[in-house]
KEKE-3310 file (N, C-alpha, C; in steps of 0.2 Angstrom, whole numbers, plus 5000, padded with zeros to 4 digits):
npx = (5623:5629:5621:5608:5610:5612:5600:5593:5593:5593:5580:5574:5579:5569:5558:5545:5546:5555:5547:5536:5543:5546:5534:5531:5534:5548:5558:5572:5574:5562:5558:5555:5541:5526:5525:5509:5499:5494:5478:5478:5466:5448:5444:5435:5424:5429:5428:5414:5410:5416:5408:5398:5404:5407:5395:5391:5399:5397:5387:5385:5394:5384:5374:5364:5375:5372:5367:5367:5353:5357:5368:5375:5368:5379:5382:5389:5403:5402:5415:5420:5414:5416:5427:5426:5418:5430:5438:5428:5426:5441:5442:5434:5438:5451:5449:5441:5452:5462:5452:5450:5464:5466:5457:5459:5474:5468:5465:5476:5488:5499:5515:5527:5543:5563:5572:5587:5589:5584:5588:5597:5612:5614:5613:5603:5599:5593:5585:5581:5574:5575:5560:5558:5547:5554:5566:5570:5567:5579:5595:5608:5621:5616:5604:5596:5580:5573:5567:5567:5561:5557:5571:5575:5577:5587:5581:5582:5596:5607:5612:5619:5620:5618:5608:5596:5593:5595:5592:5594:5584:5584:5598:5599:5590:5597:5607:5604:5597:5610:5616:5610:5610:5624:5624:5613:5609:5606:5596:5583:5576:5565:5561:5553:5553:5546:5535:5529:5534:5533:5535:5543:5535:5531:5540:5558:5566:5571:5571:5576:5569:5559:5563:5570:5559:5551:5564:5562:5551:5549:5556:5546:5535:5535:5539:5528:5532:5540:5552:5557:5562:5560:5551:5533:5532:5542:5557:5568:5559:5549:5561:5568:5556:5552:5566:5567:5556:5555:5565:5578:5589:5604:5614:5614:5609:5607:5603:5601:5597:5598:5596:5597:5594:5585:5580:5586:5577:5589:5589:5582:5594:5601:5592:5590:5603:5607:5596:5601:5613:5607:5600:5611:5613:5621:5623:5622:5625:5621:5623:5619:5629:5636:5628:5622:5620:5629:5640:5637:5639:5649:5641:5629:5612:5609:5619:5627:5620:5622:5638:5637:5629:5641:5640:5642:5647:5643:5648:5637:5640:5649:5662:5669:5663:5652:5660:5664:5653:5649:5659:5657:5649:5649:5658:5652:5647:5637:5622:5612:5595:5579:5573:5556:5552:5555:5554:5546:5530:5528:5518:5513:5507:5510:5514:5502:5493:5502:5502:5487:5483:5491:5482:5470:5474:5477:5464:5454:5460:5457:5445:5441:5446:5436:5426:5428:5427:5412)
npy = (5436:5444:5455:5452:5446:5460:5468:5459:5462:5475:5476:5471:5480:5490:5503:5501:5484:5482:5488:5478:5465:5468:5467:5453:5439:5437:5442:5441:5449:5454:5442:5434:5433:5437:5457:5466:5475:5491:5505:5520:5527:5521:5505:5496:5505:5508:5496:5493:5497:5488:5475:5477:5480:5466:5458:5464:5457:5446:5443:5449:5437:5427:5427:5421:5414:5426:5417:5414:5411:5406:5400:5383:5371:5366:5352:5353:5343:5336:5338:5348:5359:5358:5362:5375:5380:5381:5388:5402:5402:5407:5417:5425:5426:5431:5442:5446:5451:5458:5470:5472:5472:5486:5495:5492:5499:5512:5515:5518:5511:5509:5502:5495:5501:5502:5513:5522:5522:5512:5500:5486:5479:5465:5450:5436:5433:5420:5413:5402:5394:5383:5379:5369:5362:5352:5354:5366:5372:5370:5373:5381:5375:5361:5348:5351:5356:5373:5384:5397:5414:5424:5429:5449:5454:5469:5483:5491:5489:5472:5470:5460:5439:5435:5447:5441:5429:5411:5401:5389:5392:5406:5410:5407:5415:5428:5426:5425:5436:5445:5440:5447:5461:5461:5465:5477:5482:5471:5458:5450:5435:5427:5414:5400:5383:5368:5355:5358:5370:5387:5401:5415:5427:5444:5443:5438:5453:5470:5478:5483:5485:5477:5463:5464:5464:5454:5445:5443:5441:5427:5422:5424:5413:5394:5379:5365:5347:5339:5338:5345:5337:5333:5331:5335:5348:5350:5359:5360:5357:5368:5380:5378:5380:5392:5399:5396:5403:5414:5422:5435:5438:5432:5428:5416:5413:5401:5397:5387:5386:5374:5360:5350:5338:5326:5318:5312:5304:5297:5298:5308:5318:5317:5321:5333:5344:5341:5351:5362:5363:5365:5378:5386:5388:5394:5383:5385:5377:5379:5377:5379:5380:5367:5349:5349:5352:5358:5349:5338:5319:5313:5304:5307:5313:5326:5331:5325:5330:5343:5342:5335:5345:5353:5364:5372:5368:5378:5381:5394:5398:5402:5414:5413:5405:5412:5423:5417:5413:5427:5428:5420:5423:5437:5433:5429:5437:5449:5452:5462:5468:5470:5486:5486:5498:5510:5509:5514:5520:5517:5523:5512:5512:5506:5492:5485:5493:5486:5473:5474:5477:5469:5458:5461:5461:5447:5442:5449:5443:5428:5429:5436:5423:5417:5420:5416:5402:5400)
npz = (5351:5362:5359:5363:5378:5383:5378:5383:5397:5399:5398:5409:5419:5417:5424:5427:5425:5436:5446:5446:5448:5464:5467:5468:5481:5480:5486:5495:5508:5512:5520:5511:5509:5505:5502:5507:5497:5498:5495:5487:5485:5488:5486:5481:5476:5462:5458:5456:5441:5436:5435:5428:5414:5416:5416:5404:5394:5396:5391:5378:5373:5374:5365:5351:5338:5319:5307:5291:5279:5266:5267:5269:5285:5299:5308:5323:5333:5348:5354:5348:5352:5367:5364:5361:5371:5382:5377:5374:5391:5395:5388:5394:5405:5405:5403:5411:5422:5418:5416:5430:5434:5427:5435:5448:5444:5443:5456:5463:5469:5481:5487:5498:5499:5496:5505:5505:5519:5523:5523:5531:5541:5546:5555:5559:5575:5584:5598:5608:5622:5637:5647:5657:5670:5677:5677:5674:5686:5693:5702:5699:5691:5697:5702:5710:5717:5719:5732:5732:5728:5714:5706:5702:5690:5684:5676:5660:5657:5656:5669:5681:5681:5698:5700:5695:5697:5705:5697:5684:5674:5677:5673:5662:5655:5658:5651:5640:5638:5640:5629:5618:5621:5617:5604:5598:5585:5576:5571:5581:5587:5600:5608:5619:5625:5630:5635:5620:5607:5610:5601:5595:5590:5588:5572:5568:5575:5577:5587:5604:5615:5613:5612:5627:5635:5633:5638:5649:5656:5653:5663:5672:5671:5673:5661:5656:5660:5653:5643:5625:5610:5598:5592:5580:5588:5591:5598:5588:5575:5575:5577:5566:5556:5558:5555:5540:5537:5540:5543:5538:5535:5527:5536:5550:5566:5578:5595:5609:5623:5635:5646:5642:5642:5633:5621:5605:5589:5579:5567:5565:5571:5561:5549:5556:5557:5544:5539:5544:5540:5525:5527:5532:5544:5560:5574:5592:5607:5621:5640:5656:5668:5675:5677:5664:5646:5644:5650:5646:5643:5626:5620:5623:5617:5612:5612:5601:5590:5593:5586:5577:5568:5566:5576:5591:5609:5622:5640:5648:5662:5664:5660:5650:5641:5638:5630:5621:5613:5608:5602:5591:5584:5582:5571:5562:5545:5543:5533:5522:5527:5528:5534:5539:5547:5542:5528:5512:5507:5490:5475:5462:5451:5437:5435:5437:5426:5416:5417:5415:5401:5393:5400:5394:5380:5376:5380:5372:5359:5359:5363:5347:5340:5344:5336:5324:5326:5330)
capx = (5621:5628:5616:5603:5610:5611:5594:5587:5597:5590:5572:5574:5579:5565:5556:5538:5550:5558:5544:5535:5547:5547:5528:5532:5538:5556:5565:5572:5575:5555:5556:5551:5534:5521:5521:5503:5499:5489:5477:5476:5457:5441:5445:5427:5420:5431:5426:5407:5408:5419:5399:5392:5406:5407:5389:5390:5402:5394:5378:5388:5395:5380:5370:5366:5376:5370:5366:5362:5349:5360:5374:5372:5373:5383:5382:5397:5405:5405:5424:5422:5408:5419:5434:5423:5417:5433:5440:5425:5428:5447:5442:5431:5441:5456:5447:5439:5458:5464:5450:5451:5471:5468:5453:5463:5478:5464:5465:5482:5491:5505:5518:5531:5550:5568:5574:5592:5590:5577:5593:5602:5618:5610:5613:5597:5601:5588:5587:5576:5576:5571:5557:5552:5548:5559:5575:5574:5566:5586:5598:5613:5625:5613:5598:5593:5575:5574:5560:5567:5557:5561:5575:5571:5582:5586:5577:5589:5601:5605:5614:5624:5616:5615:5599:5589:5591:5600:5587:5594:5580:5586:5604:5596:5587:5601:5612:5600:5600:5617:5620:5606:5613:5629:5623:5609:5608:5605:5586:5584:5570:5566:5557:5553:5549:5547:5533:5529:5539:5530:5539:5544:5530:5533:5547:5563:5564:5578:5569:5580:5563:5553:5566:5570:5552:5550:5566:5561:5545:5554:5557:5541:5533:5538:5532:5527:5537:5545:5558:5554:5568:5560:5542:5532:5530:5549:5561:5571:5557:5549:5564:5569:5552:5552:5570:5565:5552:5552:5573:5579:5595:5609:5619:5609:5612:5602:5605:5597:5599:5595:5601:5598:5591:5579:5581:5584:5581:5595:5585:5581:5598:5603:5586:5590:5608:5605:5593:5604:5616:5604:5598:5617:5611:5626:5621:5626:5618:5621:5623:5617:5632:5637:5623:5619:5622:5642:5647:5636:5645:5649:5635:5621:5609:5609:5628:5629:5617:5626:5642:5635:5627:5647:5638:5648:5643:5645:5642:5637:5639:5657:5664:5674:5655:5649:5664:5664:5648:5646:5664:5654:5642:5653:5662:5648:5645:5630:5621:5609:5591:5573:5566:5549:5548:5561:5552:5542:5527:5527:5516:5516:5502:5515:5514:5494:5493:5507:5501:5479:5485:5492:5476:5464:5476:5475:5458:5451:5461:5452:5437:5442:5445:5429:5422:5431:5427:5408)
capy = (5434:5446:5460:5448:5449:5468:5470:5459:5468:5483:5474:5470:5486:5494:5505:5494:5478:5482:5489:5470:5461:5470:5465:5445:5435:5433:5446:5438:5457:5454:5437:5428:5434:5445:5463:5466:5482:5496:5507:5526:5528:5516:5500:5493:5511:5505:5489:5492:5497:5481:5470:5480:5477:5459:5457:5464:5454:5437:5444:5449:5431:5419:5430:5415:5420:5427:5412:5415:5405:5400:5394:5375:5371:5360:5353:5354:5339:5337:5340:5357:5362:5357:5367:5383:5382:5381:5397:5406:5403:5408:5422:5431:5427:5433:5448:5449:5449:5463:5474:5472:5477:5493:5497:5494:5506:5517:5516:5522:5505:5506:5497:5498:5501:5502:5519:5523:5522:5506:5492:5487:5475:5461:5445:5436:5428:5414:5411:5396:5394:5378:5381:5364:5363:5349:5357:5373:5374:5368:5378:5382:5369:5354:5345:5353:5361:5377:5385:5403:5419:5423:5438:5457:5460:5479:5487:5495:5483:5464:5468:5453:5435:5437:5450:5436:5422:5408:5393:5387:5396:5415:5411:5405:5421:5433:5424:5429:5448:5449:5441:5453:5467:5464:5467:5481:5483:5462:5456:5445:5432:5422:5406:5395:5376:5361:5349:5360:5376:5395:5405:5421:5433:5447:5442:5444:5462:5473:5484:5480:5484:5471:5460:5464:5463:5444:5439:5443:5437:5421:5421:5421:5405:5388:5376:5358:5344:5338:5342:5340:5339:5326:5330:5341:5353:5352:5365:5362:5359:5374:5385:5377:5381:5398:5403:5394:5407:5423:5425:5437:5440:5426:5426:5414:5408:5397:5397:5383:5387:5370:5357:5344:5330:5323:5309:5313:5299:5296:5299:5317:5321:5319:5326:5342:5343:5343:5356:5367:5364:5369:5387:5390:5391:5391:5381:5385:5375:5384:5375:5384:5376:5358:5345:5352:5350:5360:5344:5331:5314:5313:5299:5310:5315:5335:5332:5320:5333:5349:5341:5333:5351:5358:5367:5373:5366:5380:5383:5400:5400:5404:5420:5412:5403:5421:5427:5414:5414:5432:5431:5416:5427:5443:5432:5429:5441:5449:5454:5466:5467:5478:5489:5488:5504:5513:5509:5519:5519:5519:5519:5506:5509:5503:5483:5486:5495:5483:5466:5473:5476:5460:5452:5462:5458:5439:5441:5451:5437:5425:5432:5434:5419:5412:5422:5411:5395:5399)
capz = (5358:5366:5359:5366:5384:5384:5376:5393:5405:5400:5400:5416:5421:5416:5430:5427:5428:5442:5452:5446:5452:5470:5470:5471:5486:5480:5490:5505:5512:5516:5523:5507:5509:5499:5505:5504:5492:5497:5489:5489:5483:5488:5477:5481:5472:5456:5457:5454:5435:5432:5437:5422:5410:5413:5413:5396:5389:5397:5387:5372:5372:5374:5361:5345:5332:5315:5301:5284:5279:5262:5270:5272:5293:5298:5315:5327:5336:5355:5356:5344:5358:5371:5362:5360:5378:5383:5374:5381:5399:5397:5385:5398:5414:5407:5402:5419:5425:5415:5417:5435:5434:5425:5439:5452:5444:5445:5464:5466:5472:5480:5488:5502:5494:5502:5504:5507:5527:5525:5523:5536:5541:5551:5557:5563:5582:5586:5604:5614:5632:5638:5652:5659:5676:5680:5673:5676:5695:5696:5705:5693:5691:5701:5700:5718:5716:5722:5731:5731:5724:5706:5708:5702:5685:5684:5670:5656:5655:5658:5674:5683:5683:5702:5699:5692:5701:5705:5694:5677:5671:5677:5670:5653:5654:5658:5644:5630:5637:5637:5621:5613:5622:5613:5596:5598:5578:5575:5571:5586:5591:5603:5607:5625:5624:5634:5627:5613:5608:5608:5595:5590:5588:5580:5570:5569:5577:5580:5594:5609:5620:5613:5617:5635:5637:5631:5642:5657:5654:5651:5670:5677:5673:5672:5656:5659:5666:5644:5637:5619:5605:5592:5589:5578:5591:5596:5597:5582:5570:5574:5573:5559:5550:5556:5550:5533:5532:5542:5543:5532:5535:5525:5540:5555:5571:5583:5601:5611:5630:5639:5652:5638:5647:5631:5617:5598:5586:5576:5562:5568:5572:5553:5546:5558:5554:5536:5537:5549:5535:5523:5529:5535:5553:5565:5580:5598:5613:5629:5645:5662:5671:5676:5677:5659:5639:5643:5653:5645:5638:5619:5618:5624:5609:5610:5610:5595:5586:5591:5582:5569:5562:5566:5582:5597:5616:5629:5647:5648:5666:5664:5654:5644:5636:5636:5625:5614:5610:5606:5596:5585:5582:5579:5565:5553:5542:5541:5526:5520:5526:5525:5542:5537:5549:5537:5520:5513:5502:5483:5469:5459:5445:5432:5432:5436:5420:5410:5417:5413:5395:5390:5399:5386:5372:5374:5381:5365:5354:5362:5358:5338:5339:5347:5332:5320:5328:5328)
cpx = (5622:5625:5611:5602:5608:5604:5589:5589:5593:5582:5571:5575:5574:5560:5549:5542:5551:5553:5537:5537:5547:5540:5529:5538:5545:5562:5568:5574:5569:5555:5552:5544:5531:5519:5514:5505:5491:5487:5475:5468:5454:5444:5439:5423:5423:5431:5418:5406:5411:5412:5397:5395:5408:5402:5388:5394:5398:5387:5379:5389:5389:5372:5371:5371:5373:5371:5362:5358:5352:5366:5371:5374:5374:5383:5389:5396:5404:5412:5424:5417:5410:5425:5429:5420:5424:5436:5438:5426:5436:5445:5440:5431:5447:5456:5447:5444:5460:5458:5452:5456:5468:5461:5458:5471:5474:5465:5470:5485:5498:5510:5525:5540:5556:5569:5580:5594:5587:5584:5598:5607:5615:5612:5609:5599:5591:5590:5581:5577:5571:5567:5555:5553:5552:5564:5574:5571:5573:5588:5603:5618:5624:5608:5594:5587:5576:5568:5561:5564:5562:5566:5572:5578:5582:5585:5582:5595:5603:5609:5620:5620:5612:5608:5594:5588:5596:5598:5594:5593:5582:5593:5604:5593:5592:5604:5610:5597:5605:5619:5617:5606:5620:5630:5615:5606:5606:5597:5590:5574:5570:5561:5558:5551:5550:5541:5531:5533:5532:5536:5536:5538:5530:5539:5554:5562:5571:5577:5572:5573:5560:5556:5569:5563:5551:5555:5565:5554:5545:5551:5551:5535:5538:5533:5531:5532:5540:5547:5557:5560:5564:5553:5540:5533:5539:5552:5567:5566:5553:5554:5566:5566:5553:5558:5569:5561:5554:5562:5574:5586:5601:5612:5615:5613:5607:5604:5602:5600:5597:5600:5602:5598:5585:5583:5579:5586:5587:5593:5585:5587:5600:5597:5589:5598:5610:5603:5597:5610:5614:5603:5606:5614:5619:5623:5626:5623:5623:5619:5623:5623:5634:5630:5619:5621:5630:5643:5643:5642:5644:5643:5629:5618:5609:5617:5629:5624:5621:5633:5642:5632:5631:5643:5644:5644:5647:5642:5644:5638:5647:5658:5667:5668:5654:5653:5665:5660:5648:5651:5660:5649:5646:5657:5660:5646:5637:5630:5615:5602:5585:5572:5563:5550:5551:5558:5547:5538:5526:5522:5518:5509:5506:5512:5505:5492:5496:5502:5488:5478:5487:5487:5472:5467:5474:5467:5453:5454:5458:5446:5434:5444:5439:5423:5423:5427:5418:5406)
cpy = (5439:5452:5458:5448:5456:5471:5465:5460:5473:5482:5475:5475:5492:5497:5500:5489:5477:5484:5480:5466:5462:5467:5456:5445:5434:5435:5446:5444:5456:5448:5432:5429:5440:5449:5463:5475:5486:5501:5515:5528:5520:5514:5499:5500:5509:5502:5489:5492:5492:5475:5472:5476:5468:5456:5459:5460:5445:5440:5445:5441:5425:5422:5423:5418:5419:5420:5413:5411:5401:5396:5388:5378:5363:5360:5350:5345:5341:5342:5346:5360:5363:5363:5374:5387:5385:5389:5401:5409:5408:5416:5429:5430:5430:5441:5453:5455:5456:5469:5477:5477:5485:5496:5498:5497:5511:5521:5517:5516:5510:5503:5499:5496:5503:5510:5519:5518:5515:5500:5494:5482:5472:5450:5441:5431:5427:5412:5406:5396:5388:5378:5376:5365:5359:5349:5361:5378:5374:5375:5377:5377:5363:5351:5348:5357:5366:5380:5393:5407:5420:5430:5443:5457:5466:5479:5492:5491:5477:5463:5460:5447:5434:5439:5446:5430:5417:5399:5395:5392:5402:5414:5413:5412:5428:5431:5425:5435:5450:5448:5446:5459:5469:5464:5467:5481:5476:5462:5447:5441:5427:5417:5402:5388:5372:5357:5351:5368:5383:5399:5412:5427:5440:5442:5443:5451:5463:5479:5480:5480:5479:5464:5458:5463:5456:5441:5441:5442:5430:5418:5418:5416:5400:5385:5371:5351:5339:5340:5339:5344:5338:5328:5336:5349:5354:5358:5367:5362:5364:5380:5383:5380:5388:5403:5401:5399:5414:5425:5427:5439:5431:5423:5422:5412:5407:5396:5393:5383:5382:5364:5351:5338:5329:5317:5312:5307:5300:5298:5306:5321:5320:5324:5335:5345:5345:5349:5363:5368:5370:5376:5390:5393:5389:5390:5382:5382:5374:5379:5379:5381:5370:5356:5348:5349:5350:5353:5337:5325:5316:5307:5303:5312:5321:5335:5330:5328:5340:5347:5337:5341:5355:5363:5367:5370:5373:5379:5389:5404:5404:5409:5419:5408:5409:5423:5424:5413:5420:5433:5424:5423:5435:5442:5431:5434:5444:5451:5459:5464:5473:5479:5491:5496:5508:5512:5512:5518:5521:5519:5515:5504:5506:5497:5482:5486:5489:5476:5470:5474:5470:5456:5454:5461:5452:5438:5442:5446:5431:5423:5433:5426:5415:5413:5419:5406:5396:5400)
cpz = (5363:5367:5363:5374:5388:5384:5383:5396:5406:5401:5408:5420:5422:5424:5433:5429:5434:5448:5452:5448:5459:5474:5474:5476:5485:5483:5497:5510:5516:5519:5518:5509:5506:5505:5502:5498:5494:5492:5491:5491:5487:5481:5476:5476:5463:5452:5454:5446:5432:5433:5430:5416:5410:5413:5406:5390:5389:5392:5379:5367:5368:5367:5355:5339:5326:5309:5296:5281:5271:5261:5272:5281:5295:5306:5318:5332:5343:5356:5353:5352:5362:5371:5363:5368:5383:5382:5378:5386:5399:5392:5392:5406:5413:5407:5407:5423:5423:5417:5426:5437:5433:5432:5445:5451:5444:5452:5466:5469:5474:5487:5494:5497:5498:5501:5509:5517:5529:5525:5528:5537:5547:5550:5563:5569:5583:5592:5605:5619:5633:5646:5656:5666:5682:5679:5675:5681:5696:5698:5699:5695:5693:5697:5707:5716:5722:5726:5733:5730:5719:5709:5705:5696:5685:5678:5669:5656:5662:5667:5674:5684:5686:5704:5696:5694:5701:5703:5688:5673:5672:5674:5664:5651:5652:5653:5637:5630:5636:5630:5616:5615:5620:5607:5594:5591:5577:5576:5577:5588:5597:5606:5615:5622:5630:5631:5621:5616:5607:5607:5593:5586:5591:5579:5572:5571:5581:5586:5601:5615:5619:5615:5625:5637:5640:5636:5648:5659:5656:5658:5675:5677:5669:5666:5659:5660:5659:5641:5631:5612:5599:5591:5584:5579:5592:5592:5593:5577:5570:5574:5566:5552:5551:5554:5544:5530:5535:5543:5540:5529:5531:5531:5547:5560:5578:5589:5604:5618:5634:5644:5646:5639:5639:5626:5609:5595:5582:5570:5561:5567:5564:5550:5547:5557:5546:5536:5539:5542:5528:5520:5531:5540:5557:5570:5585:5604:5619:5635:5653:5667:5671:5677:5669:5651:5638:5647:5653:5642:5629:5616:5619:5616:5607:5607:5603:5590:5585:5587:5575:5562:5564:5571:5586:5604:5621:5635:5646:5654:5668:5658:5650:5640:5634:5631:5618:5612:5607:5602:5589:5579:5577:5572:5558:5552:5538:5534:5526:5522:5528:5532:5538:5540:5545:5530:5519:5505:5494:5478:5462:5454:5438:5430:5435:5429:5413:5409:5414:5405:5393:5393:5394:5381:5372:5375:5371:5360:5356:5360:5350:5338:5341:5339:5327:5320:5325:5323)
residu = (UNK:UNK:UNK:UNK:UNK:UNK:UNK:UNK:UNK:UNK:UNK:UNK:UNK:UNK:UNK:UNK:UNK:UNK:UNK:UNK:UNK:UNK:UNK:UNK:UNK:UNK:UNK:UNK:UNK:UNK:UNK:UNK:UNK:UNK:UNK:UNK:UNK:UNK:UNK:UNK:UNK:UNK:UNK:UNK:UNK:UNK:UNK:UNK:UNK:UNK:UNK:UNK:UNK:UNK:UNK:UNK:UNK:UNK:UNK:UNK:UNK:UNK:UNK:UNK:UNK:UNK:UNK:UNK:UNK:UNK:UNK:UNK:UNK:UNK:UNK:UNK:UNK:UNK:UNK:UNK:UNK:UNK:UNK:UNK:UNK:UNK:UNK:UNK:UNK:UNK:UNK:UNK:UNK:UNK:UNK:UNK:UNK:UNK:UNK:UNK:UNK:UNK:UNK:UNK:UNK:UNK:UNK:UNK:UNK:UNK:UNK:UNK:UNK:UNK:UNK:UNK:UNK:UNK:UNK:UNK:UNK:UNK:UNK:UNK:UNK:UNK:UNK:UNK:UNK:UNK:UNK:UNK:UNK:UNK:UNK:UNK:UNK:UNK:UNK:UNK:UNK:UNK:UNK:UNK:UNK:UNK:UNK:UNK:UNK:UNK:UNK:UNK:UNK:UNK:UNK:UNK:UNK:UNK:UNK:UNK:UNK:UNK:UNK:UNK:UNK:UNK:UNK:UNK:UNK:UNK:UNK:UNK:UNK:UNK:UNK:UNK:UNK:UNK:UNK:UNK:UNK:UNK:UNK:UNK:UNK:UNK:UNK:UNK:UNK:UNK:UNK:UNK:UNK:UNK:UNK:UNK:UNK:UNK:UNK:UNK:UNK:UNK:UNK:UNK:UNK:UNK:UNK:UNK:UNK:UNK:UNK:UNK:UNK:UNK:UNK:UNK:UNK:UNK:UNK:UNK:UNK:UNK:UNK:UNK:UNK:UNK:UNK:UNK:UNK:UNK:UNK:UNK:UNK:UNK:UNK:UNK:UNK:UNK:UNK:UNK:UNK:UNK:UNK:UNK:UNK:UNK:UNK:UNK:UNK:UNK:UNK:UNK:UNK:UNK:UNK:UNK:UNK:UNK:UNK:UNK:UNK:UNK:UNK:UNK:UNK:UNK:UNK:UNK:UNK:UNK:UNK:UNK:UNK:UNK:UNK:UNK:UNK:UNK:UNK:UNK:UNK:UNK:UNK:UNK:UNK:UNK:UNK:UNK:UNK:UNK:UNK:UNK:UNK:UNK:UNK:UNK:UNK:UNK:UNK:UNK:UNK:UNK:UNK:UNK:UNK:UNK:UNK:UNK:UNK:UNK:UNK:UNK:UNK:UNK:UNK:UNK:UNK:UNK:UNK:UNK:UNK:UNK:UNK:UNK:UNK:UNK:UNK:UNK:UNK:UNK:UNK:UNK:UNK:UNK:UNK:UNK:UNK:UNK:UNK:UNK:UNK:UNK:UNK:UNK:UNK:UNK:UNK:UNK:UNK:UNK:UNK:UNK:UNK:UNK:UNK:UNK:UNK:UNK:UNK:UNK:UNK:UNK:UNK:UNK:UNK:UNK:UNK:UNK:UNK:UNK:UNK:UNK:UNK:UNK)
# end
């Protein structure tokens, strides 16, 4: 048994293996998604002589076959007719399939791969900022609309509150610059809602510019007058779905910066709790001052939800929120994940060549056996 293990370890190790496995979606370093594969050469130029060859085989195929005229003949069933078609189709598709591969090894494939410098130590910070227009015109700590001009943050860093204003909305701004200005290296995204959420385009991203960009963006308009926790569109289950797919890093954490005035069912509040469970998201939901989530009752719904998925409640308006947030953060440990900008292009005619062989073997068996059958 235990020769048995050793002799699949070493399979699996094999350089082909290993660079066939790297092809499929399974390595949560990429985001659980298929690197696409490029191709050195014109594949369209490779691809032409594969038209000839399966023109010759479908021609080869439906040719009658040879009957001696002192053989008795014997006529065939439906269901053998049926079986023989069968065959056929699978002979001269898997054939197709294989040929195909070894063409496109032709073309030089190849494929993006980690290189020493390409992995990095990350923990993915998920921000939201809730932007409605009847929350976060407020002044900080009220419900008093404001009708001030937006402030002036200084460029190059998050500066003090103050420089951005004295809404909800500019504190909720500065407070997911500063948390992402205190952990530069960290894949960070971020996301606004009010009746539906706009989310995180690019990805995760560890470029600290593209980030400062987007919050201060943030600032200058307002969304529409719903705050939305519970719907399709709302702002847990789209972060939810997009760390489920595009998060790469094991260690998560979701920030939800709002005043927390909406209504989750009760339904919802387990459903999103589980899942937070789940994906191991640590939740934190950030409060822009009094009149907000930090100094809601224990009956409110945001609240019941952030203690149900073991979440923290701060106000961020106070330094001792600010500290304790970014020591939450500070404590999970990151884990291992890919810079696309950082990896670097391999070829990968190996599992071309492996997986286009084993389709012409089975294909050509197939085919002896269709030879049989008729």
């Amino acid at each position: 048994m235990q020769s048995l293990t050793e002799m699949a370890g070493s399979l699996a190790n094999l350089p082909v293996i290993v660079q066939l496995r790297s092809l499929l979606p399974i390595h949560h370093q990429w985001g659980w998604e298929f690197q696409p594969v490029t191709f050195s050469q014109p594949l369209v130029l490779w691809l032409i002589p594969l038209a000839a060859l399966v023109v010759w085989l479908i021609y080869t195929q439906v040719q009658p076959p040879l009957v001696h005229t002192r053989v008795p003949h014997l006529e065939r069933s439906w269901g053998a007719n049926i079986f023989t078609a069968v065959v056929l189709a699978f002979s001269l598709l898997i054939t197709g399939i294989g040929l195909a591969l070894l063409i496109a090894a032709c073309a030089l494939p190849t494929h993006l791969e980690a290189t020493p410098d390409s992995m990095e130590q990350s923990t993915d910070i998920h921000i939201a900022i809730e932007t409605t227009a009847t929350n976060m015109a407020e002044g900080i700590g009220t419900s008093d609309h404001l009708q001030e001009p937006f402030g002036i943050p200084p460029l190059g860093n998050c500066g003090v509150p103050s420089q951005w204003g004295t809404r909800k909305l500019d504190l909720s701004a500065w407070a997911a610059c500063d948390i992402a200005a205190a952990f530069p290296k960290y894949r960070k995204t971020l996301a606004t809602f009010d009746g539906s959420t706009q989310c995180c385009s690019p990805a995760a991203n560890s470029d600290p510019r593209y980030f400062d960009q987007r919050v201060r963006e943030v600032i200058k308009k307002l969304g529409d007058t719903n705050t939305n926790y519970d719907s399709k569109d709302g702002v847990f289950n789209v972060m939810l779905d997009f760390i489920r797919e595009k998060s790469k890093s094991e260690s998560r954490v979701l920030i939800v910066l709002t005043d927390g005035d909406a209504e989750v069912t009760e339904e919802n509040i387990e459903a999103y709790a589980r899942a937070m469970s789940d994906l191991k998201v640590t939740l934190i939901c950030g409060g822009p001052g009094q009149d907000t989530v930090a100094t809601d009752p224990p009956t409110d719904t945001l609240v019941q939800l952030c203690h149900r998925a073991g979440g923290t409640i701060i106000n961020f308006a106070l330094k001792e929120g600010m500290e304790k947030t970014k020591e939450i953060i500070r404590n999970l440990p990151p884990s291992p994940v890919m810079n696309l900008s950082k990896a670097e292009p391999r070829p990968v005619q190996g599992p071309f060549i492996l997986l286009g062989v084993v389709c012409l073997i089975t294909g050509s068996a197939g085919l002896a056996l269709l030879g049989r059958l008729r």
